[in-house]
C-alpha positions in Angstrom: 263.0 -10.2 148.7 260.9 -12.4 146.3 257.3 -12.4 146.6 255.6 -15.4 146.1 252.6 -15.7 143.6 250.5 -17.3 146.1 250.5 -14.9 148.0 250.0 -12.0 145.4 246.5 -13.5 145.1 246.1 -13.8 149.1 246.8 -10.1 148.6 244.3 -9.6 146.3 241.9 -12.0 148.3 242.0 -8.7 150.8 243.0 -5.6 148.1 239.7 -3.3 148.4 241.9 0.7 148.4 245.4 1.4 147.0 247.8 4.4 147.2 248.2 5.1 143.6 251.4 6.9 141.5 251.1 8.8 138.3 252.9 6.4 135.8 250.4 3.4 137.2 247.6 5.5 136.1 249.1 6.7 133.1 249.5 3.1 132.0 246.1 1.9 133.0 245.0 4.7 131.0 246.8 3.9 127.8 246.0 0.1 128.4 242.4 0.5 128.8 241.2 -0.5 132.0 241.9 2.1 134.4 238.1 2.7 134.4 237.4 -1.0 135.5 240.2 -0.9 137.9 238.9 2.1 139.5 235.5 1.2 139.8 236.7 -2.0 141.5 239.2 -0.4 143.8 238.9 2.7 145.6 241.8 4.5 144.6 243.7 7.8 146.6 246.6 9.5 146.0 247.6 13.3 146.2 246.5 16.4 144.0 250.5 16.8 142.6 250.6 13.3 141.7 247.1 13.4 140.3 248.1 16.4 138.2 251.2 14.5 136.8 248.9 12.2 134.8 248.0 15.2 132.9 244.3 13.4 133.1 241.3 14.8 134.7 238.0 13.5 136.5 240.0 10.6 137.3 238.2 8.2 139.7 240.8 9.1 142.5 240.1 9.9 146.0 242.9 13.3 147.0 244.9 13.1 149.8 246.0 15.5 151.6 248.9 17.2 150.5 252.5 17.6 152.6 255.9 18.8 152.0 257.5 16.1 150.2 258.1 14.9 146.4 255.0 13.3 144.6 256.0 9.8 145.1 257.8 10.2 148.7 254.4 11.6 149.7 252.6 8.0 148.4 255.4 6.4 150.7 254.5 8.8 153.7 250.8 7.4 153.2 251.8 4.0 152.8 253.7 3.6 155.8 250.9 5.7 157.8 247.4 4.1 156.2 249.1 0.6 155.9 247.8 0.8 152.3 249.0 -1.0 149.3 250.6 1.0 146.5 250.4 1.2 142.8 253.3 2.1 141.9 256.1 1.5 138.6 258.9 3.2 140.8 261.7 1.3 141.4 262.8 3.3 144.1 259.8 3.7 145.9 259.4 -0.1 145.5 262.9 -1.0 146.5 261.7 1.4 150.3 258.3 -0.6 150.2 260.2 -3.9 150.5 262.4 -2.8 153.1 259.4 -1.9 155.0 257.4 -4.9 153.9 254.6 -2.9 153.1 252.4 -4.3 149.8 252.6 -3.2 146.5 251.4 -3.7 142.7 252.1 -2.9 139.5 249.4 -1.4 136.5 250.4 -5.9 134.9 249.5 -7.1 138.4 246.1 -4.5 138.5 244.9 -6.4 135.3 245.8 -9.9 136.6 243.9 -8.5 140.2 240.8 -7.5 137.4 241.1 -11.3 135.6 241.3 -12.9 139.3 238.8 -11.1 140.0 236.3 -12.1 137.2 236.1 -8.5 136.7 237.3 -8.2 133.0 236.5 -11.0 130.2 239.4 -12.2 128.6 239.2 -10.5 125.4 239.3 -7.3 127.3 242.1 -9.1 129.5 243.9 -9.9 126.1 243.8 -6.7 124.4 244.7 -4.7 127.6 247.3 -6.7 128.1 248.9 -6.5 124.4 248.3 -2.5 125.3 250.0 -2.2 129.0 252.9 -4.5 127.2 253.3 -1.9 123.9 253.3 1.4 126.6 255.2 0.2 130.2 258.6 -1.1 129.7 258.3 -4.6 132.2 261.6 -6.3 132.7 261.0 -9.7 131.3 261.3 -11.2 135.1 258.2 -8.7 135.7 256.0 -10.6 132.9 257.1 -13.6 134.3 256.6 -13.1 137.0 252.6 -11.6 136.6 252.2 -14.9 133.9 253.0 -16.8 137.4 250.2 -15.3 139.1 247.4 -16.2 136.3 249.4 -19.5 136.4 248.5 -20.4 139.9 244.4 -18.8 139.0 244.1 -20.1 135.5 245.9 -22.8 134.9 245.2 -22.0 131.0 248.0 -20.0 129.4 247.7 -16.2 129.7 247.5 -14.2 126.6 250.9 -12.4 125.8 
């Protein structure tokens, strides 16, 4: 099922709290924005996934936990808070799209932040050069991200 980037941006016309999974944060992290991103978005996710990240005082509201593997559990709350999910699962985004529910990636949080007018575009640029050196993005996933500035910022994105 291929997601249009028009309406990537209607999503993030409406995107105000995510589901989030450890590796998004972990990227945001190393990429330098995961700061901006959560003070923009109200984050939630669960204690165990949380803990993964290895991180602390994270700006990340905890969810209750229940009986199921870190990133099923994000799925569980998905499907039952109708929330969008950060996620760089495969599998878990391979179950969203059967269920049509919404989800991003840490490369579609910074084009959310740029749409947004929330980061300048040095910031943009060097955060992006960061995400790209850490996450391992299929180059149908830059692409596809490069897309959504496209239809934004008809300007070229930075690489």
């Amino acid at each position: 099922m291929q997601v249009e980037p028009e309406r990537v941006l209607s999503q993030f016309r409406r995107l105000q709290v995510a589901l989030v999974d450890a590796s998004s944060i972990i990227y945001m992290v190393k990429a330098g924005f995961f700061e901006l991103a959560a003070a923009n978005l109200e984050f939630h996710s669960t204690q165990q996934v949380i803990e993964e990240t290895g991180y602390q005082n994270l700006r990340v509201g905890t969810l209750a936990a229940i009986a199921l593997p870190p990133d099923r559990s994000l799925l569980h709350y998905a499907e039952r808070l109708k929330w969008p999910v950060i996620t760089e699962d495969k599998g878990i985004i391979k179950d969203l799209q059967v269920k049509q529910l919404p989800f991003f990636n840490a490369l579609l949080v910074l084009e959310y932040l740029s749409f947004r007018k929330l980061i300048v575009p040095e910031d943009y640029s060097r955060c992006s050069i960061q995400l790209l050196a850490c996450a391992r993005y299929g180059l149908e996933i830059i692409e596809f991200a490069r897309a959504v500035h496209r239809v934004f910022d008809p300007l070229p994105a930075p690489p």
